[in-house]
C-alpha positions as a Markdown table, in Angstrom:
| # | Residue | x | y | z |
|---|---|---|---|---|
| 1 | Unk | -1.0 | -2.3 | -51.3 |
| 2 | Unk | -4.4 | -1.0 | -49.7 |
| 3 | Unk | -3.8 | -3.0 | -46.3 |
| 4 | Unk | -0.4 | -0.9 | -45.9 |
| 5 | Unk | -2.3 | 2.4 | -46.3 |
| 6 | Unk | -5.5 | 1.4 | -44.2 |
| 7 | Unk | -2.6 | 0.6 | -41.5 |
| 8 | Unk | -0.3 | 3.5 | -41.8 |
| 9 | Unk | -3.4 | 5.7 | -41.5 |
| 10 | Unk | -4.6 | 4.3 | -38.3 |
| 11 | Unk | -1.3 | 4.8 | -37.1 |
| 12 | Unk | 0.8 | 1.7 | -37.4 |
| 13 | Unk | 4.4 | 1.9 | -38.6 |
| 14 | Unk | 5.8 | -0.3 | -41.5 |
| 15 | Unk | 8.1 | -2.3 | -39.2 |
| 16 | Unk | 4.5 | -2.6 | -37.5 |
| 17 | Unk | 2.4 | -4.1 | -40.1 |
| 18 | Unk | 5.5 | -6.3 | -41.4 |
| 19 | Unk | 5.5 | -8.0 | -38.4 |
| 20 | Unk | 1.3 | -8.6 | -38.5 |
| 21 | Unk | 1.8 | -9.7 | -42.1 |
| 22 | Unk | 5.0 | -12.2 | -41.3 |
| 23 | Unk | 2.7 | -13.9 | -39.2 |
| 24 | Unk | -0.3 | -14.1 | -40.6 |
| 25 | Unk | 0.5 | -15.1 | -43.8 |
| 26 | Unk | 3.6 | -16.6 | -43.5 |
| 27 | Unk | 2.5 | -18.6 | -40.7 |
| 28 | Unk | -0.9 | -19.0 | -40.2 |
| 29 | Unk | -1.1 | -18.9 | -44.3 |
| 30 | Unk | -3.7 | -16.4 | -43.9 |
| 31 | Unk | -4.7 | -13.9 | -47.2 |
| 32 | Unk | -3.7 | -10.2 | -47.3 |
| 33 | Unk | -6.8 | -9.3 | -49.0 |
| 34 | Unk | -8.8 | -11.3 | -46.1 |
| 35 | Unk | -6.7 | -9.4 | -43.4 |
| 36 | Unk | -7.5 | -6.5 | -45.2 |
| 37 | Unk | -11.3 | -6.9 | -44.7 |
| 38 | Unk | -10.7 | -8.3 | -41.2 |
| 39 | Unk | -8.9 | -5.3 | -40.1 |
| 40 | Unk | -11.7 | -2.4 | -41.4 |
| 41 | Unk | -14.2 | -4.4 | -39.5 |
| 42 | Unk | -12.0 | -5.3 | -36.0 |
| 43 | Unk | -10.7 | -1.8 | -35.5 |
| 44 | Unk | -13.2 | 0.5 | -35.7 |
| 45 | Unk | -15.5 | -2.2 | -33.2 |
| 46 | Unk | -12.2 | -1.5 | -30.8 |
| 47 | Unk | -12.3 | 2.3 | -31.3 |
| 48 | Unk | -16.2 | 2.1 | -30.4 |
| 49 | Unk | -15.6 | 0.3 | -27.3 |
| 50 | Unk | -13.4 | 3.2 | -26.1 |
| 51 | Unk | -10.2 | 2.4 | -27.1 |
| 52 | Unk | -7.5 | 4.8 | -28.7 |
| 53 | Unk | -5.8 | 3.9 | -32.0 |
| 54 | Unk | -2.7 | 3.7 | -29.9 |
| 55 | Unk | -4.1 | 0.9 | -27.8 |
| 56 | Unk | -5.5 | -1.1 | -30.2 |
| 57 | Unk | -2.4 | -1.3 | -32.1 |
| 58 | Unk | -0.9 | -2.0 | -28.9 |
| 59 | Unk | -3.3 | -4.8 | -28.9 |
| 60 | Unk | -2.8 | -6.3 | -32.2 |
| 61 | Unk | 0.6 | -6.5 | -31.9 |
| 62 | Unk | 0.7 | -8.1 | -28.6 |
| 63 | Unk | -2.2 | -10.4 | -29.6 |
| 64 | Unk | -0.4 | -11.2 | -33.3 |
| 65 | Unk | -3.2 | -13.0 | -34.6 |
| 66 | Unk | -6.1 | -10.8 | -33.7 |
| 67 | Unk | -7.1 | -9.9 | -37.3 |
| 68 | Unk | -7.6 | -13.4 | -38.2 |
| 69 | Unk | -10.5 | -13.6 | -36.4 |
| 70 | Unk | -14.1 | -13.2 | -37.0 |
| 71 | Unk | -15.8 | -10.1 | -35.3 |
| 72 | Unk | -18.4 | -12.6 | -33.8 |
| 73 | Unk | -15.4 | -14.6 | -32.3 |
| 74 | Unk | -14.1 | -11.3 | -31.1 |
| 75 | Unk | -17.3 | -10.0 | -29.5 |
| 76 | Unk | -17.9 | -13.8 | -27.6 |
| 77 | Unk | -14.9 | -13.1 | -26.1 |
| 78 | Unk | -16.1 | -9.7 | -24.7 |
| 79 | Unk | -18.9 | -11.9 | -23.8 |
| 80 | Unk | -17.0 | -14.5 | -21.9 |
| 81 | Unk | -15.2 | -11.6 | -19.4 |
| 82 | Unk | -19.0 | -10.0 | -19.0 |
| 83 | Unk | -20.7 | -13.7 | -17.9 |
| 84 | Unk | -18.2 | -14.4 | -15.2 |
| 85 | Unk | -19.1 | -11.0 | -13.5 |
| 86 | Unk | -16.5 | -8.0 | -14.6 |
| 87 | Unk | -17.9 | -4.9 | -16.2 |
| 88 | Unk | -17.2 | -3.3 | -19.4 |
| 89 | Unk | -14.4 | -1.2 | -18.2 |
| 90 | Unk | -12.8 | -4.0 | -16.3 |
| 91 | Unk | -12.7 | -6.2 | -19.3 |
| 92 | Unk | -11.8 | -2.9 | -21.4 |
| 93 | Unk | -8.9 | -2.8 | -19.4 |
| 94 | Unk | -8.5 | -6.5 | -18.7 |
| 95 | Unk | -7.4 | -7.1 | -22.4 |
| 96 | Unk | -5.7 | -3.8 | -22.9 |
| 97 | Unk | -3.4 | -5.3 | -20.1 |
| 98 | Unk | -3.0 | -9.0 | -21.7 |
| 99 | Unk | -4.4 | -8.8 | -25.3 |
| 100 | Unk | -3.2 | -12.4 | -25.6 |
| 101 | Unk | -6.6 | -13.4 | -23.8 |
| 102 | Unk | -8.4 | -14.2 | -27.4 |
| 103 | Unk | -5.9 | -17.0 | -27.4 |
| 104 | Unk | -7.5 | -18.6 | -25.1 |
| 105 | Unk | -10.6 | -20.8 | -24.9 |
| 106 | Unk | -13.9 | -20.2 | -22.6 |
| 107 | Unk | -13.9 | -23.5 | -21.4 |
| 108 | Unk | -9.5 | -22.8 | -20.5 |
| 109 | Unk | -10.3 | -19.2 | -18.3 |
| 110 | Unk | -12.8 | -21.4 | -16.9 |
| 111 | Unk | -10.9 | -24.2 | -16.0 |
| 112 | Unk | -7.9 | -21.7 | -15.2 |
| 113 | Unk | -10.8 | -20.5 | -12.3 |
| 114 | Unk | -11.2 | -23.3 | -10.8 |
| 115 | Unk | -7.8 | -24.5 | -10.0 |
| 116 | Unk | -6.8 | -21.1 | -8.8 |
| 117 | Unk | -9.8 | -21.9 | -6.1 |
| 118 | Unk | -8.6 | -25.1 | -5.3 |
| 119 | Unk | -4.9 | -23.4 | -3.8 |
| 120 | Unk | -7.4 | -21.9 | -1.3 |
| 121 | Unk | -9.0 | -19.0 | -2.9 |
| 122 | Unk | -12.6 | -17.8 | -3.0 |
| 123 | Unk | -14.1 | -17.5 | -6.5 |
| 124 | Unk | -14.5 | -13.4 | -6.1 |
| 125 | Unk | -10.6 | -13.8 | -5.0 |
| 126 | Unk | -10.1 | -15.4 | -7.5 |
| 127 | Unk | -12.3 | -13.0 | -10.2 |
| 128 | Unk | -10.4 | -10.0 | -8.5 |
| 129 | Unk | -6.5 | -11.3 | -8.9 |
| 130 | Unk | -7.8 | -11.9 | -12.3 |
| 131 | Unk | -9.2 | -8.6 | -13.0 |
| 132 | Unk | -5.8 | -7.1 | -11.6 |
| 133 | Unk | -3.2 | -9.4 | -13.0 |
| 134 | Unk | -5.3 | -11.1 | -16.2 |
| 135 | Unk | -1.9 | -12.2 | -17.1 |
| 136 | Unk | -1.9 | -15.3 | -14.7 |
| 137 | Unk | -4.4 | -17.1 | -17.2 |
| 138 | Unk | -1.5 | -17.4 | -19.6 |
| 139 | Unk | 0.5 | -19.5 | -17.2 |
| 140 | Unk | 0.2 | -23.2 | -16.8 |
| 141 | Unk | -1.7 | -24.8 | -13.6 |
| 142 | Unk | 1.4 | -26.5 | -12.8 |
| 143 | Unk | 3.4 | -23.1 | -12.8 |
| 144 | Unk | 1.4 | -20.7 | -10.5 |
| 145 | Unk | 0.7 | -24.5 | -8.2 |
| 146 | Unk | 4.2 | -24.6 | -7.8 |
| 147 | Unk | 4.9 | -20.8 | -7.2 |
| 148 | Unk | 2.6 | -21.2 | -4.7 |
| 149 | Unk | 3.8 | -24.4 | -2.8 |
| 150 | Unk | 7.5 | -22.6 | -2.6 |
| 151 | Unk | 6.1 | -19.3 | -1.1 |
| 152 | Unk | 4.4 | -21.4 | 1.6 |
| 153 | Unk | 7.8 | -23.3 | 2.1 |
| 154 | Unk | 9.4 | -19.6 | 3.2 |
| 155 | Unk | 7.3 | -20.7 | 5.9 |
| 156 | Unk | 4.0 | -18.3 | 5.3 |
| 157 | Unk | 0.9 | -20.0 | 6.2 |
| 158 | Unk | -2.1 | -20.6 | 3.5 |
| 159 | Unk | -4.0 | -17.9 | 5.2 |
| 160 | Unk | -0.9 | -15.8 | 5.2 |
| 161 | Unk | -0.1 | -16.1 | 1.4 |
| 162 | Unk | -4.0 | -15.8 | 0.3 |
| 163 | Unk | -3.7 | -12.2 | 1.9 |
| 164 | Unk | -0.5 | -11.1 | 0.2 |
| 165 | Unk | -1.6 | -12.5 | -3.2 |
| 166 | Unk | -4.8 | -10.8 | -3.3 |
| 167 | Unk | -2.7 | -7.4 | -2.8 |
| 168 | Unk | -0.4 | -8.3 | -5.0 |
| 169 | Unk | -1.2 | -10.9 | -7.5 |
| 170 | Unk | 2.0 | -10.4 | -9.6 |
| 171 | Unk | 3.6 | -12.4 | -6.5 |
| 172 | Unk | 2.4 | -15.5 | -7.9 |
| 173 | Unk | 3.6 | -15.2 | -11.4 |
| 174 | Unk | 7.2 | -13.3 | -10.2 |
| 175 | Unk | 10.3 | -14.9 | -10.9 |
| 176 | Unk | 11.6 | -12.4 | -8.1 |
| 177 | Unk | 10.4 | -13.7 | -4.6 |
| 178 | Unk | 13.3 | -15.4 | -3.6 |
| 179 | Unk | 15.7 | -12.8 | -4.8 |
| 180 | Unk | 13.8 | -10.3 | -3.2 |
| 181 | Unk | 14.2 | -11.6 | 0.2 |
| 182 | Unk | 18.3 | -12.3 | -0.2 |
| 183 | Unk | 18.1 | -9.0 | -1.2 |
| 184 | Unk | 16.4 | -7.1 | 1.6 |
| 185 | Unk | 18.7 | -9.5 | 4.0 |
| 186 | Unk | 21.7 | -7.9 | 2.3 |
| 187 | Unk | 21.1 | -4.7 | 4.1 |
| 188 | Unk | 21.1 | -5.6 | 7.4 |
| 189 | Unk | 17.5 | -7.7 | 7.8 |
| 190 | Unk | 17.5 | -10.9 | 9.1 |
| 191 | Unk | 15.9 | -13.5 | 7.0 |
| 192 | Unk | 12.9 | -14.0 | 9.7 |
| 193 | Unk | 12.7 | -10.0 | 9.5 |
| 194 | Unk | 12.7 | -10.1 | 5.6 |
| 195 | Unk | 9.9 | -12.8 | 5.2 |
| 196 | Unk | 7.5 | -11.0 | 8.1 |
| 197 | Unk | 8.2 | -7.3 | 6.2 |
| 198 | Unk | 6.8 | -9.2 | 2.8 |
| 199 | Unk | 4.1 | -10.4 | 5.0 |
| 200 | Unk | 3.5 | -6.8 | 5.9 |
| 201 | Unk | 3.7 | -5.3 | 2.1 |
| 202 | Unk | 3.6 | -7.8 | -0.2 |
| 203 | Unk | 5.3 | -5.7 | -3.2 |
| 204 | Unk | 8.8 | -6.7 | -1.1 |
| 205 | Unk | 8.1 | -10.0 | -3.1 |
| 206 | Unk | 9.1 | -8.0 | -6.6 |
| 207 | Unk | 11.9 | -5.4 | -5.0 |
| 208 | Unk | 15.3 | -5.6 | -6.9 |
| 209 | Unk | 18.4 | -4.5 | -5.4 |
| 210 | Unk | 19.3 | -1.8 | -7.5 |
| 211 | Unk | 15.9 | 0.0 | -6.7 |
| 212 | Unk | 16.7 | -0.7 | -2.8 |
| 213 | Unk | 20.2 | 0.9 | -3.4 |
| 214 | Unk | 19.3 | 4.1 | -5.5 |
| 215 | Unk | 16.6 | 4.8 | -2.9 |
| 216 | Unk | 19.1 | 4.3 | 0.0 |
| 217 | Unk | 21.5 | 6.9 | -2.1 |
| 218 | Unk | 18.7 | 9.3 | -2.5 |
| 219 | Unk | 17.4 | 9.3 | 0.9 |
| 220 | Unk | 21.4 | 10.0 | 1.9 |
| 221 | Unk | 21.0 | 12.6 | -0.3 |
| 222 | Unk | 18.6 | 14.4 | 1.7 |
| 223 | Unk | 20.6 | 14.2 | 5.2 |
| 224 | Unk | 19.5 | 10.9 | 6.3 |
| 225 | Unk | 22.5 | 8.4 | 7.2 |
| 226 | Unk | 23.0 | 5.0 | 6.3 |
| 227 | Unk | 21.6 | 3.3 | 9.4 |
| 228 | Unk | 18.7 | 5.8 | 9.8 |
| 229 | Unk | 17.6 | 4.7 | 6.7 |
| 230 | Unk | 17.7 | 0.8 | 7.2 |
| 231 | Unk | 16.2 | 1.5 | 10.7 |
| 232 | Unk | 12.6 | 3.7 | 8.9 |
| 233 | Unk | 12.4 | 0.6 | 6.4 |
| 234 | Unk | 12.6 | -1.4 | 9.5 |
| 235 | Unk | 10.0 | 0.2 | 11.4 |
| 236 | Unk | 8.0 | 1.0 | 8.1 |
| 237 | Unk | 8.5 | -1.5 | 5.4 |
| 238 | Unk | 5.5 | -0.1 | 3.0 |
| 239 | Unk | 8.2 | 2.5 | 2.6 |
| 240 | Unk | 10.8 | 0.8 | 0.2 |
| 241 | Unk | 7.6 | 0.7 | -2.0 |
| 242 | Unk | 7.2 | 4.9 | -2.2 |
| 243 | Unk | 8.8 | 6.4 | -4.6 |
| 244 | Unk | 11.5 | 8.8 | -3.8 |
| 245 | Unk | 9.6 | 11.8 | -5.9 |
| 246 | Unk | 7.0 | 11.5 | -3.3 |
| 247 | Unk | 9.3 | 11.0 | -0.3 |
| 248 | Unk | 11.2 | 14.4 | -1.4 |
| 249 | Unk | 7.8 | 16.3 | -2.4 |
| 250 | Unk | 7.0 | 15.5 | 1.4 |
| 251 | Unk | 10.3 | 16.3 | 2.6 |
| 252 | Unk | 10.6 | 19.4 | 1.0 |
| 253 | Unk | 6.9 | 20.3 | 2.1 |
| 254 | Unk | 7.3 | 19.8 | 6.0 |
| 255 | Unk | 10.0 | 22.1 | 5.7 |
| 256 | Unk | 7.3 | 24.6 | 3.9 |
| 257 | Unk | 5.3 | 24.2 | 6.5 |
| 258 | Unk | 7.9 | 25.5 | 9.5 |
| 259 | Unk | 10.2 | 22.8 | 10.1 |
| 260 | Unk | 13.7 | 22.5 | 9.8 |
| 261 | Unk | 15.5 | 19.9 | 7.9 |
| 262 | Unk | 16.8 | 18.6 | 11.1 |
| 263 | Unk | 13.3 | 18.1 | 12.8 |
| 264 | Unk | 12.1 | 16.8 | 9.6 |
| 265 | Unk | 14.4 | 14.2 | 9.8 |
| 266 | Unk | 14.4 | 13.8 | 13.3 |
| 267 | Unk | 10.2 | 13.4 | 13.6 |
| 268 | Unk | 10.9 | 11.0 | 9.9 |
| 269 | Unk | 12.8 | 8.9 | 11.5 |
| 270 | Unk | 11.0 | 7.8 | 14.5 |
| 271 | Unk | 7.5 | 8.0 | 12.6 |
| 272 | Unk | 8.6 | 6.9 | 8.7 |
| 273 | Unk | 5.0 | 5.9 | 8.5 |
| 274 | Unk | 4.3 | 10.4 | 7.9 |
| 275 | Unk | 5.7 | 9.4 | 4.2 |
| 276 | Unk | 2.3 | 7.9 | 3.5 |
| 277 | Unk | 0.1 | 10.7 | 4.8 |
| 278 | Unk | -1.0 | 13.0 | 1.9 |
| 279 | Unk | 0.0 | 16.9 | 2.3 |
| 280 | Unk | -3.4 | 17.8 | 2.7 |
| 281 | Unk | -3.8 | 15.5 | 5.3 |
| 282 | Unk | -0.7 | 16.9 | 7.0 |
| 283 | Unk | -1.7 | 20.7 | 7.0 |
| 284 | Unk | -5.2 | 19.7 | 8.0 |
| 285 | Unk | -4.0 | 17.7 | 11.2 |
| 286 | Unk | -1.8 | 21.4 | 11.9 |
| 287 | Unk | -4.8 | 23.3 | 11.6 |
| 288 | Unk | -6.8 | 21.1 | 13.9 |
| 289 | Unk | -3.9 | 21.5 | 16.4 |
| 290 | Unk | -4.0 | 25.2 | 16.3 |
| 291 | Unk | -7.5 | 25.1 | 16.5 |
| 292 | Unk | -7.5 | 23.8 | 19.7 |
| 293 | Unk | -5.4 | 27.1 | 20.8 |
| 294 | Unk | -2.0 | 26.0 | 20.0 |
| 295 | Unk | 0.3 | 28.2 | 18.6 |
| 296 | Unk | 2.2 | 27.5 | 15.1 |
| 297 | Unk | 5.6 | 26.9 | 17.0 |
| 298 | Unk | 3.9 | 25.0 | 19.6 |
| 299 | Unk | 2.3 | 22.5 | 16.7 |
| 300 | Unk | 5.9 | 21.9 | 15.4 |
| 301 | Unk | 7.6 | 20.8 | 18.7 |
| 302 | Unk | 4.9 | 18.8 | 19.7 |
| 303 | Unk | 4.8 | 16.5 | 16.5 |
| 304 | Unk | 8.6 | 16.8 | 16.2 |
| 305 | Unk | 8.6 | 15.4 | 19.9 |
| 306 | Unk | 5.5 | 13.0 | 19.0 |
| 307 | Unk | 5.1 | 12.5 | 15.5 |
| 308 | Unk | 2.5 | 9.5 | 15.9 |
| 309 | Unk | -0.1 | 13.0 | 16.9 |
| 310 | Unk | -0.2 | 12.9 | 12.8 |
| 311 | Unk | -1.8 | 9.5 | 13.5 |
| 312 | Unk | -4.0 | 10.4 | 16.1 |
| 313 | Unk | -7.7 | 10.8 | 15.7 |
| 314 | Unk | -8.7 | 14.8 | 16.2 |
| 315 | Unk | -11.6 | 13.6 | 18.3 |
| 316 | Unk | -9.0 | 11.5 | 20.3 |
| 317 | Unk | -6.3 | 14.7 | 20.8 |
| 318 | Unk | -9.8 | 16.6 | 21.9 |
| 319 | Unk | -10.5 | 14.2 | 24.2 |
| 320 | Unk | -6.7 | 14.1 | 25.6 |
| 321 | Unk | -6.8 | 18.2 | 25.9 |
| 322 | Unk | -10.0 | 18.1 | 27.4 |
| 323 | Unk | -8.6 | 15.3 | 30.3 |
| 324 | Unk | -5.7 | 16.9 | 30.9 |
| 325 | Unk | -7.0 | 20.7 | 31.5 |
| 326 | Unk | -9.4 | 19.1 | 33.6 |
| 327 | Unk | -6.9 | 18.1 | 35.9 |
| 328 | Unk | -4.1 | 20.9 | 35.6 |
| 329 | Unk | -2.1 | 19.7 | 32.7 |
| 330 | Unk | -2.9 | 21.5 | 29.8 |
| 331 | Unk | 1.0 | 22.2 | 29.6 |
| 332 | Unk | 1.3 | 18.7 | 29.3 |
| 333 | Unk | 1.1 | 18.6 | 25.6 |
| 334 | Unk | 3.6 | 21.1 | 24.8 |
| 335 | Unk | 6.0 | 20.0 | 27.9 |
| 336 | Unk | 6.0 | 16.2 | 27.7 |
| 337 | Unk | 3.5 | 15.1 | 24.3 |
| 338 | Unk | 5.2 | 12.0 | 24.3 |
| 339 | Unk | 2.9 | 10.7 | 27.5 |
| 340 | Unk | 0.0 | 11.0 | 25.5 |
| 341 | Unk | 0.8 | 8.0 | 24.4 |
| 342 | Unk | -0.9 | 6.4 | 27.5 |
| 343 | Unk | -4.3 | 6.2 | 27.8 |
| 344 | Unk | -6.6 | 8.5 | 29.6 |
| 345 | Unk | -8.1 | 4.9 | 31.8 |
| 346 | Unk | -4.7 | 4.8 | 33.3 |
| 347 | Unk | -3.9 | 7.6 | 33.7 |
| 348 | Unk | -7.1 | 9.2 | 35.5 |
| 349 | Unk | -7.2 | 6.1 | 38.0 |
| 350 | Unk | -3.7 | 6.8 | 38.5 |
| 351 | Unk | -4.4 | 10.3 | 39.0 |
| 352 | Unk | -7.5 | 9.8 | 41.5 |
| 353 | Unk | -5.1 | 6.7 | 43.8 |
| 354 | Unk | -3.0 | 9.8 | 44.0 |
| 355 | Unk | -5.4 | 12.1 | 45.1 |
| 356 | Unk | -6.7 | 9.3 | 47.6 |
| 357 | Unk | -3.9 | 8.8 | 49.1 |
| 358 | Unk | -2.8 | 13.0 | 50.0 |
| 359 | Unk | -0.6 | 13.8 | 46.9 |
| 360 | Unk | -1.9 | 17.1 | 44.5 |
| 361 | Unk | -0.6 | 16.5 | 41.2 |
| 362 | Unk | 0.7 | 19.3 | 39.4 |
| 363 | Unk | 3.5 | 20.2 | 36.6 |
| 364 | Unk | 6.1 | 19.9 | 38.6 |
| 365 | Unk | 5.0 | 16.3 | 39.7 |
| 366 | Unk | 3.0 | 15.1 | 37.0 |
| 367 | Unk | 5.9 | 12.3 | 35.5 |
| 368 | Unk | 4.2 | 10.3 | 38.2 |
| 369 | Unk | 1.1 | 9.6 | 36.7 |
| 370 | Unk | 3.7 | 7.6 | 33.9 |
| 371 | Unk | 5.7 | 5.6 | 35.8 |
| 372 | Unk | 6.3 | 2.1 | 33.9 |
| 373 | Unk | 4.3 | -0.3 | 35.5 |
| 374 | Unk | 7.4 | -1.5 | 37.7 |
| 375 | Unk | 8.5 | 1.4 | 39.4 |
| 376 | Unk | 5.2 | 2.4 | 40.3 |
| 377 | Unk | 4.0 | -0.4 | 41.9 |
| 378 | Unk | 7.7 | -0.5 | 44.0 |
| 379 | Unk | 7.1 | 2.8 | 45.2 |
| 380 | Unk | 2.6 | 2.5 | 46.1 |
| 381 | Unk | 2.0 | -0.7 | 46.0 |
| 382 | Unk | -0.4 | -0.9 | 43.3 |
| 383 | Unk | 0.0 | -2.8 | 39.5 |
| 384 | Unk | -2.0 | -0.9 | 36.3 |
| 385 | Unk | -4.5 | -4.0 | 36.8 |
| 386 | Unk | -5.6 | -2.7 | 40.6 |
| 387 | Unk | -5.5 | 0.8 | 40.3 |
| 388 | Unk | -7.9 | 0.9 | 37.2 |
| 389 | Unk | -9.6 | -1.6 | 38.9 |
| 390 | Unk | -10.6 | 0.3 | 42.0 |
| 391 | Unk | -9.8 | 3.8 | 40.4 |
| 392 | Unk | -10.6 | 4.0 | 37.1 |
| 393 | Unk | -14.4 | 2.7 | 36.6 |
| 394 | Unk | -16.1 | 6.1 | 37.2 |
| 395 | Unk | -16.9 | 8.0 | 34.0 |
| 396 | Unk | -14.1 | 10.0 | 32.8 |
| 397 | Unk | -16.3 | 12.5 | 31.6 |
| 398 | Unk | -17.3 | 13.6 | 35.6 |
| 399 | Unk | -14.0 | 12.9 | 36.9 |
| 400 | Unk | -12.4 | 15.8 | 38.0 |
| 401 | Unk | -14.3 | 18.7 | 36.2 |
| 402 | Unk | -15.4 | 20.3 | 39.7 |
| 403 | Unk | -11.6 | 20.7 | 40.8 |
């Protein structure tokens, strides 16, 4: 039969075509020798659109009925994508992803528009979760409307739930929302916690439980404990998201890069969020450090000590260096980096009350300038509020450079 051979050469198997031919002809009563002509004319248009004989096959399976069509009918869909705003390789991709797309009407994708704008959404939302997820114009009105309505009774505002669809449209389609919220509660999370760490990365919403377990196992694997992981996914939700290939490529590479497995885990623990820097990004925030005339050793201790300096501007840790040499604490970063956490405002009016009032402030001295806000006013009298206020309006930049 010549629409066998046609098929097996582009690549189909016979289980393959079968199928096409099952429902074609046996249901839709359509011809083989009409499928036959169909197919020499739709396949070759889909290979000179960019497509590989692998995905269009792909396509015709998933879309069963595609070589019942006309070419023209075929192309006005193309057509239909292009009007409403998406490019070529959007829509390219658009039906790669839900081939079942030529089922559908213009005047349904339209319709399927405009009550996806009425939960709230803008029309370029709208356009967008569609380009990412063009999936959701198979499912009825009614579905996604309800979906929607149960995800703002977890007690998410509209507002709220706009944002986390529009990063994650699958959300609104998932049969998984609920179970992914008992499921993050089951390791220690309140439910309150669980909802506001979805609000945070929105992927939470499609999580399963056996994923949260094997990447609790291989995190263990790599020296954490039990509660130090629950307590990074705490502080860093995004992170049940990474996968634990990346997670150990940037394990292993800190250690490459001088630390020990200990510090890694340490400086991991309280600052998870280092998983989502890139390596690059990493041993270029090193090199700036050394730049700046810190040694190697000096580099490690301070981020191991302050790991949010991975986070910090290198304008900003400049700036800090620059302050405190100015003032006689240029040991200050490898001594005590965790105070540079406080900003220079505070601490320079702090600094000059001091000065004002008869005390030199020195290394040996200098935990003064980063009192909480309590114990300093107990002991001089003064709240954060008044000493910036009479100390601190000067420009930094003159402060103290003639010392």
């Amino acid at each position: 039969m010549m629409l066998y051979e046609y098929m097996y050469s582009l690549g189909y198997k016979k289980e393959q075509i079968d199928k096409i031919l099952n429902y074609c002809v046996n249901v839709r009563r359509y011809r083989i020798d009409g499928l036959y002509e169909k197919a020499k004319v739709i396949f070759p248009y889909f290979i000179s659109l960019g497509y590989t004989n692998k995905e269009v096959i792909k396509i015709s399976l998933e879309c069963i009925s595609l070589y019942t069509r006309s070419l023209d009918i075929i192309k006005r869909k193309f057509d239909c994508l292009y009007e409403l705003g998406y490019t070529k390789e959007e829509v390219i991709r658009m039906i790669y992803s839900f081939p079942r797309i030529f089922n559908l009407k213009k005047e349904t994708i339209n319709n399927k528009i405009l009550l996806i704008m009425n939960l709230g959404f803008s029309r370029k939302e709208t356009l967008d979760i569609i380009k990412t997820d063009p999936g959701i114009l198979g499912y009825s009105f009614i579905n996604l409307k309800n979906k929607f309505n149960y995800l703002l009774s977890l007690g998410y505002s509209q507002k709220e739930l706009i944002k986390m669809i529009n990063q994650n449209p699958i959300i609104l389609v998932s049969n998984k929302p609920s179970k992914s919220i008992d499921v993050i509660c089951k390791f220690g999370f309140t439910r309150e916690k669980a909802i506001k760490m979805c609000k945070k990365c929105p992927n939470l919403m499609v999580i399963t439980e056996e994923y949260i377990n094997e990447k609790i196992k291989n995190m263990m694997d790599l020296g954490y404990t039990y509660p130090q992981v629950i307590k990074m996914h705490n502080k860093f939700s995004k992170l049940f998201t990474y996968g634990i290939d990346n997670i150990i490529e940037r394990f292993n590479k800190l250690i490459e890069l001088g630390y020990s497995k200990k510090q890694v885990i340490i400086m991991t623990v309280v600052s998870p969020a280092i998983f989502s820097y890139s390596i690059s990004s990493i041993v270029k925030r090193i090199d700036d450090l050394i730049s700046l005339g810190f040694t190697k050793e000096e580099v490690i201790n301070m981020t191991v000590s302050l790991p949010s300096l991975y986070g910090f501007s290198i304008d900003n840790i400049r700036e800090k260096k620059e302050f405190y040499d100015s003032i006689g604490l240029s040991r200050l970063f490898v001594v005590d980096p965790k105070q540079l956490i406080q900003g220079i405002k505070l601490t320079y009016a702090r600094y000059m009350f001091l000065k004002s009032i008869g005390m030199d402030i020195d290394m040996n001295n200098y935990i003064l300038l980063f009192w909480g806000q309590k114990a300093f006013k107990c002991m001089f009298g003064i709240d954060n509020e008044e000493v910036i206020q009479q100390y601190g309006n000067k420009e930094i930049d003159i402060k103290v450079r003639t010392k």
